[in-house]
N, C-alpha and C positions, 0 to 999 in steps of 0.2 A: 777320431774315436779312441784314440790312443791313448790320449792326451787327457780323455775324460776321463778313461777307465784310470789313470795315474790318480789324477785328483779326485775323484770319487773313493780311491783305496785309501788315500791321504784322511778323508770326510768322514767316512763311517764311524770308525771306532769316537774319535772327541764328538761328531757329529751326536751319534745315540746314545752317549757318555752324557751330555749335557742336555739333553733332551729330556734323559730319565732324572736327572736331579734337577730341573727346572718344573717339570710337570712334580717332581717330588714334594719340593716348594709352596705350592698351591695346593696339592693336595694333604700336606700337612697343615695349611692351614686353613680346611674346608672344614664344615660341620663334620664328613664322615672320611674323617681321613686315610682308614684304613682301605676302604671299599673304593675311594679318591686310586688311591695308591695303586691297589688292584687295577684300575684302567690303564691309569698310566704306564702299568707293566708290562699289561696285555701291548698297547702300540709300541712300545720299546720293540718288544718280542715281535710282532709284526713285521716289524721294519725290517731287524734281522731276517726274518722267514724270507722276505722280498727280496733280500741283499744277498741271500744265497742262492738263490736260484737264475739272478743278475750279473752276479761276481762273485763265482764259488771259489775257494782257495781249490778243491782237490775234487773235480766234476765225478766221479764215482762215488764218492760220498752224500753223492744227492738221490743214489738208489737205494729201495729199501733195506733194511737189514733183519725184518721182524721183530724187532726191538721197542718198537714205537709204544706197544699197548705199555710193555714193563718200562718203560723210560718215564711216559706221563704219570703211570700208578706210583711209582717208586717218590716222584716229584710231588704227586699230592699227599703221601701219607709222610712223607719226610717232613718236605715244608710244614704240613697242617700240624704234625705233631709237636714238629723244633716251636714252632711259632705260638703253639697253645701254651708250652711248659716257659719259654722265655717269658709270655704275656703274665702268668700267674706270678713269677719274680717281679715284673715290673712295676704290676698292677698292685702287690700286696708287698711291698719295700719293708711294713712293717712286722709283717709277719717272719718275715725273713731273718729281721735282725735281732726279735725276741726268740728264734729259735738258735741264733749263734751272737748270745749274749757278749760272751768277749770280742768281738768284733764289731760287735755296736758302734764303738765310736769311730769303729774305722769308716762303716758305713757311712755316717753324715756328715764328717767333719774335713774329710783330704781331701772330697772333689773340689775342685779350684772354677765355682761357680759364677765368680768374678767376670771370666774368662770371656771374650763375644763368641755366641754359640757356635762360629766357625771354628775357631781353636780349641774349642773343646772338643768339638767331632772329630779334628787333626787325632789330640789327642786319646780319644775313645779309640780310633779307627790301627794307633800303634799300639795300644794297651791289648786291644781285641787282636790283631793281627800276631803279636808276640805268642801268643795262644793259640788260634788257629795254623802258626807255622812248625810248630813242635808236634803240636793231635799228628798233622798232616805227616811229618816225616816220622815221627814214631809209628804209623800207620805203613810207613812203607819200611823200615828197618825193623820191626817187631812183625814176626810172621802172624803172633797172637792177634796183633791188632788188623793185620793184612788180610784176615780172611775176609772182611768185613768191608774194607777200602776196596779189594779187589772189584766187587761188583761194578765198582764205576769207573775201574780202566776197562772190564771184560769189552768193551765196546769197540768194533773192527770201523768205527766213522766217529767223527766227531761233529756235531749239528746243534742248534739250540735248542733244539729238544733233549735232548739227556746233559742237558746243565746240572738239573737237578737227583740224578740216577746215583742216589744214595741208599746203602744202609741203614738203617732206625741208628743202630747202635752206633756207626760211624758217625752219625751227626751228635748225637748226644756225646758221644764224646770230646765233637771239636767246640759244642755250646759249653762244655763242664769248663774247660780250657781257657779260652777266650770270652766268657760272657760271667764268668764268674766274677773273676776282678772290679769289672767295671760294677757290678753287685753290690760288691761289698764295700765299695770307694764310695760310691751315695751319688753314681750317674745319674741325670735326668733323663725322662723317659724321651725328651725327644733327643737326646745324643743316642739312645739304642736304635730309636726312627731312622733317625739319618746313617748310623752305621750299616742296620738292616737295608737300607736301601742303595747304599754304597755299593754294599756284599751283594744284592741283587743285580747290578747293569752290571758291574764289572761280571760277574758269574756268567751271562747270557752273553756277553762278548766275549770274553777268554775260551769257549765253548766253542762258537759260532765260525761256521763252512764260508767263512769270507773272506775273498783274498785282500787282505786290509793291510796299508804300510802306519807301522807304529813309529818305529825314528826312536825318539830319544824317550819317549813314552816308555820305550823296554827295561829303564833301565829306572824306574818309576812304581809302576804296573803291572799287574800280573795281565799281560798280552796274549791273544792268541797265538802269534812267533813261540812265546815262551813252554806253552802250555801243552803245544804242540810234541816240544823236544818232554814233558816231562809225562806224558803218555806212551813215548815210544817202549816196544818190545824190549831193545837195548837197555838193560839195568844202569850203562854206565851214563844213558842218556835221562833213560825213565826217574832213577834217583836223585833229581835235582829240581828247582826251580818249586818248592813247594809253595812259594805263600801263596797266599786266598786270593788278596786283593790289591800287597805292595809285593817290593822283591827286598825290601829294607833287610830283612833278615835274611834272606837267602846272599845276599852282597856282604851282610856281618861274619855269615857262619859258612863264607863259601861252597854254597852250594849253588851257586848263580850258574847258567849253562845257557849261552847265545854264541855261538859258531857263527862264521860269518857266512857259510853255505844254508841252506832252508830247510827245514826239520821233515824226517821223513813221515810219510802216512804209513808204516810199517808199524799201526800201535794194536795196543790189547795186551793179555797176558797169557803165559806159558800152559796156564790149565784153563780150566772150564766153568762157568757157571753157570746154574739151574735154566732151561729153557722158561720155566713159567714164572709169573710173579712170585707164588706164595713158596713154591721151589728158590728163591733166590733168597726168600726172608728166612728157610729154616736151615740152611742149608750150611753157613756157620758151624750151627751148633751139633753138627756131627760131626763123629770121623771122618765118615767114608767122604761127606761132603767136604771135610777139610784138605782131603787129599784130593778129592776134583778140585777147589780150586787153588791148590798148589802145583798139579799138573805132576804129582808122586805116582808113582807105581802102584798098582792095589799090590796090597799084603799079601802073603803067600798063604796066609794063613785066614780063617774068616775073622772079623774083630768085631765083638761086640760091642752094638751103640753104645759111646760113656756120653753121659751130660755132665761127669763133675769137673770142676777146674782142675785137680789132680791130673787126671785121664787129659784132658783136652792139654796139661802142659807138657806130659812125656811127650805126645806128638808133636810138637810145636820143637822141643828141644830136638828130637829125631832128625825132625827135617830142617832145622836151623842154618847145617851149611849151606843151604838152598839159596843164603840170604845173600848177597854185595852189598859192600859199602858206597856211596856215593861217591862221585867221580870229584874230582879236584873240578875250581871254577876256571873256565875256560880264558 
């Protein structure tokens, strides 16, 4: 029994890894690809669901936490909206580039279309990733952008289900990032497919309650080993390991973090955010809410609501020593 649960931790991760980009495959190339996709996401997700309740990494994390309803809501309006605003770029290449006329030629003429659509996804997946890894750590180094990221460390378990337990703003900011480039270089749309679906398994595995052995994957892959250490309470833990999907950057910009001991479930952060949904989406854009989730002291004083970016950056500068630097790579 031993011996299986070993090799079953070994199986998981390449197992569901190649599972989703095989069904991905077919599904790209079905009459309704998108909807194709969708299935194939759903038994990915699945299978995790079954894999955690079989070989959980951390068995308290298989109890509730009331999170569930804000975890799937945050997941649907997140996705549904990244995924609407990407679609209109993709869909409409040319509308894009009569409105950023000097860049026109950038748009059609550098993507290296030659390329067999493997190599270009390679390369989409580091062009998009170089993007993704900076939103992310400016997100965690810029308190401005941190109010916003916070919502998806606030979480005391990590499961497949709040893979997706994003902010609106936070995601539009890592698509401005990462999805822009590939934009204006004149990517084909099925290099955005196969990125987007890249960013999909790895997401619901680097998330996922399963005690799964990655090996030399860690050092590849954003893992759930990795993801683990970059959730923790610990700043000097929490501030590392950001990429999405590789760790290519986090190994350039050391910020790479794999201890050869196993990352504590000691994660979440210092303050608090909104117990309800629509509490978590407004919640930003106040003070008082800025200071729940920076985990500040209330004022001694009463402060009236600011909505301007004035107002919202005295606060941000106030509570700035709040911040640490990332830790050296281990």
């Amino acid at each position: 029994m031993v011996h299986l649960k070993s090799f079953t931790a070994f199986l998981v991760w390449p197992g569901v890894f190649l599972f989703g980009l095989t069904g991905s495959y077919f599904a790209f190339s079905s009459p309704h690809p998108l909807a194709a996709f969708v299935a194939v996401y759903i038994g990915a997700f699945a299978l995790l669901g079954l894999s955690e309740r079989l070989l959980p990494y951390e068995p308290e994390w298989l109890d509730g936490d009331g999170e569930t309803f804000n975890d799937v809501a945050h997941t649907l309006l997140t996705k549904g909206l990244v995924e609407f605003v990407s679609g209109l770029t993709v869909i409409f290449p040319m509308a894009a580039a009569k409105v950023l006329q000097p860049l026109a030629a950038l748009e059609f003429h550098l993507w290296p279309t030659g390329l067999p659509m493997a190599l270009q996804v390679v390369l989409g997946l580091i062009i998009a990733e170089f993007g993704l890894y900076w939103a992310h750590r400016i997100a965690h180094e810029r308190l401005y952008f941190w109010r916003f990221h916070a919502l998806h460390h606030s979480v005391a378990r990590l499961w497949v289900v709040n893979t997706g337990r994003f902010h609106v703003m936070d995601s539009l900011f890592k698509v401005a990032l990462s999805q822009a480039p590939l934009y204006l270089l004149g990517a084909p749309v099925s290099v955005f497919l196969w990125i987007g679906a890249v960013t999909a398994f790895v997401g619901i595995l680097t998330h996922c309650n399963v005690a799964v052995q990655t090996g030399i994957l860690d050092y590849v892959f954003s893992t759930p080993r990795l993801h683990r250490w970059h959730h923790s309470k610990d700043l000097r833990e929490g501030n590392t390991n950001y990429g999405e999907n590789l760790v290519l950057f986090d190994l350039l910009f050391r910020t790479y973090y794999n201890p050869a001991h196993g990352p504590s479930t000691n994660i979440g952060i210092s303050g608090k955010v909104s117990d309800t949904f629509i509490g978590q989406l407004v919640q930003p854009f106040t003070v008082k809410g800025q200071r729940q989730i920076l985990g500040a002291r209330p004022a001694s004083e009463p402060v009236i609501a600011a909505s301007t970016d004035a107002q919202n950056s005295r606060l941000i500068n106030t509570l700035s020593s709040d911040s640490a630097p990332p830790p050296k790579a281990a």
